[in-house]
C-alpha positions in Angstrom: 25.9 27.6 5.7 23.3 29.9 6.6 22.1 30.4 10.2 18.9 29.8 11.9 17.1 33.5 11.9 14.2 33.3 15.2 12.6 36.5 13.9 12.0 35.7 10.5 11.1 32.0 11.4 8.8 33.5 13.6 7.1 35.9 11.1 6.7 33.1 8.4 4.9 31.1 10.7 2.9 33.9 11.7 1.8 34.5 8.3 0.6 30.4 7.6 -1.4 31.1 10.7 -3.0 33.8 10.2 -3.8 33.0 6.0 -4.7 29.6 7.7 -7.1 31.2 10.4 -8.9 33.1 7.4 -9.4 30.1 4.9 -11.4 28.7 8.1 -13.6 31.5 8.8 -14.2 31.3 4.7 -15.3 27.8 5.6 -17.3 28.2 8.4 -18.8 31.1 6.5 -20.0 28.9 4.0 -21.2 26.0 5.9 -23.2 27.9 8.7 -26.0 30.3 7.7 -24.8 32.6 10.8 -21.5 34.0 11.4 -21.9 32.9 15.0 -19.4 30.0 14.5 -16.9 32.0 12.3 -17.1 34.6 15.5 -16.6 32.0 18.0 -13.2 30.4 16.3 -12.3 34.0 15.9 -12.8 35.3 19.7 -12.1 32.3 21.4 -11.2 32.8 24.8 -7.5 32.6 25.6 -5.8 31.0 29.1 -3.2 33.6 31.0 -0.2 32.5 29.8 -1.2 32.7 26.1 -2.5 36.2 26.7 0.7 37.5 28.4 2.9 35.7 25.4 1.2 38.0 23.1 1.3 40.6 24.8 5.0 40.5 25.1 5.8 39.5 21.6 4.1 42.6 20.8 5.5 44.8 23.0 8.7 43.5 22.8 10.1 41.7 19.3 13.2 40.3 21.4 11.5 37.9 23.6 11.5 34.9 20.9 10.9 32.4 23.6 7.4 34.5 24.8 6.5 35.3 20.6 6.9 31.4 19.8 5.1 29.9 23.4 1.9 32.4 22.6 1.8 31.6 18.9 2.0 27.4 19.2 -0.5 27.8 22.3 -2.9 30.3 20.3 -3.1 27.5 17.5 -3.5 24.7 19.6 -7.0 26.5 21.3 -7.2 27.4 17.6 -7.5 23.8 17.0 -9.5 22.7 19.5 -12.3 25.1 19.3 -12.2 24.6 15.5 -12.9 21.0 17.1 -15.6 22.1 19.4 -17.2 23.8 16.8 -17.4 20.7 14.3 -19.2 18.3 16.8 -21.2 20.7 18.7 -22.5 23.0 16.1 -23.8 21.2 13.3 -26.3 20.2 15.4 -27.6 23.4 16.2 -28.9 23.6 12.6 -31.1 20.3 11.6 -32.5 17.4 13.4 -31.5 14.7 10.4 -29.2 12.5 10.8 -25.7 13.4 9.0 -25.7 10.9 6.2 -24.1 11.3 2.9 -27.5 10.4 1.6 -30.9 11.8 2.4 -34.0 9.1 2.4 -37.6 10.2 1.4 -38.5 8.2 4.9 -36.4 10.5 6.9 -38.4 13.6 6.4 -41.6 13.4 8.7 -43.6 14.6 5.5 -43.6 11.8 4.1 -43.8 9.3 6.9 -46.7 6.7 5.0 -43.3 6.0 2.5 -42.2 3.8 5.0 -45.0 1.2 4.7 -44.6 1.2 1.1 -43.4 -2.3 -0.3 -40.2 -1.1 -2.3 -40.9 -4.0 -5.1 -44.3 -2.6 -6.1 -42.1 0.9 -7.2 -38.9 -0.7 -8.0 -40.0 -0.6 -11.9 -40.1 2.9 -11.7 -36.6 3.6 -10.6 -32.9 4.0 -12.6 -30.4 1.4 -11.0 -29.0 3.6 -8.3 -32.4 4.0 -6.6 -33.5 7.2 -7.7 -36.4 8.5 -9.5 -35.6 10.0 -12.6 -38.6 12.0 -12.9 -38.9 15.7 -13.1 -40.9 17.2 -10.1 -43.7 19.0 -11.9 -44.6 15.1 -13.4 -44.6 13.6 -9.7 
């Protein structure tokens, strides 16, 4: 029966974390046009005790206890900022409603669509709705 090893428990869940941490910033990457939000999950800020945790594990590989505390507490503001991020930013960028569908009315263009009778363009359109048209024709 083998026997519970702290250090190398530690270091495995170090690694998840960290390829973890960089598959988000990848994501953020490609779903914000800045890196401001990628930067902010990055460099979040981090309470006392966290910061001293770290900076014990680091200094000193014996203190398990310290290593594991600042590692579980550095995910969970990971986490939460990672939340903060998904309902506060994706507003910063547009002013449409976040739809899985986008409708010609909702773009202040082409407000006059909305006192359009549908019936009178329903001939016009494939099953789904959708006009099946290519734009130079329209």
């Amino acid at each position: 029966m083998k026997s519970f090893n702290c250090k190398a428990a530690l270091q495995s869940y170090r690694s998840v974390v960290i390829e973890w941490k960089q598959q988000v910033v990848a994501a953020l990457n490609s779903i914000f046009p800045t890196e401001l939000e990628a930067n902010q999950f990055l460099f979040l800020k981090t309470s006392f005790s966290t910061a001293i945790a770290q900076a014990v594990s680091l200094e000193n590989e014996t203190e398990d206890d310290y290593s594991i505390q600042g590692l579980h507490e550095n995910t969970d503001n990971l986490l939460r900022e990672l939340d903060i991020i998904c309902k506060n930013s994706l507003l910063r960028y547009t002013d449409l409603p976040i739809t899985s569908r986008l409708y010609v009315e909702d773009i202040d263009s082409f407000a006059k669509v909305r006192d359009m009778n549908p019936s009178t363009v329903s001939h016009l359109l494939q099953s789904e709705g959708y006009l099946n048209y290519q734009e130079d024709f329209i």
